[in-house]
N, C-alpha and C positions, 0 to 999 in steps of 0.2 A: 504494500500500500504506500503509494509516495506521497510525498509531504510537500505542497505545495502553499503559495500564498497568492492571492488576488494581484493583478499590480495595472491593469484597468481603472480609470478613475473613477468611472460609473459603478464597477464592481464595489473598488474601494470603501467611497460614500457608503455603499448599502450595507455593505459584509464586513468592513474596515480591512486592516492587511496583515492581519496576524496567519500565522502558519497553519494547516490541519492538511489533515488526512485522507485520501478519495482513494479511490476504485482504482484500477489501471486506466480502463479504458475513459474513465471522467479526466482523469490527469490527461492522457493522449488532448482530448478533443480538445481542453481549455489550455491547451500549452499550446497547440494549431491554431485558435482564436486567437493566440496572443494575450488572451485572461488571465491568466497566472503565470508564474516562474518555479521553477523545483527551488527548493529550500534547501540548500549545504547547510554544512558545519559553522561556515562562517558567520552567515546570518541567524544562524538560533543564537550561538554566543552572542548577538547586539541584543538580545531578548534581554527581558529582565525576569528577576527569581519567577516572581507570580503570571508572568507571561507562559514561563516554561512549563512551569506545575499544571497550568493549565490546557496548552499543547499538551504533556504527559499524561492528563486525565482523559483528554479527548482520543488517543491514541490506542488506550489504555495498556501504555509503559507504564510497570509501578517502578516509582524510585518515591523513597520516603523522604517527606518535604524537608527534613530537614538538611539534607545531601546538599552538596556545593552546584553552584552554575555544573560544573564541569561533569559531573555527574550526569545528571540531567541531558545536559549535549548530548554525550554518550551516548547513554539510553537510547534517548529519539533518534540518533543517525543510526544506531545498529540495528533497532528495529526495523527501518526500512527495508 
């Protein structure tokens, strides 16, 4: 399941541009629209704690909130 973000600015506005989770073939189509971007490593690190925790819950990566940033990165890239 990849990990994609909106970066459409009609998308943006409605969904804002945080990270989550879709299907292959939903990733394929809005990555061909041009609607979103895949999400690396680099850009969850700009995230903040409760951003991530959040991405993690929607994902559903457990890592226990107390874990560092870096944890968390983790998690969510290796799950992919």
């Amino acid at each position: 399941m990849p990990l994609i973000r909106w970066i459409s600015d009609r998308d943006v506005r409605v969904h804002g541009d945080r990270p989550f989770h879709v299907l292959d073939w939903q990733a394929q189509q809005l990555l061909n629209d041009r609607r979103a971007e895949l999400v690396d490593e680099a850009a969850l690190a700009e995230l903040t704690k409760p951003e991530l925790v959040e991405v993690a819950e929607q994902a559903g990566v457990q890592v226990p909130k107390r874990d560092a940033k870096g944890h968390f990165v983790k998690a969510l890239t290796e799950a992919e």
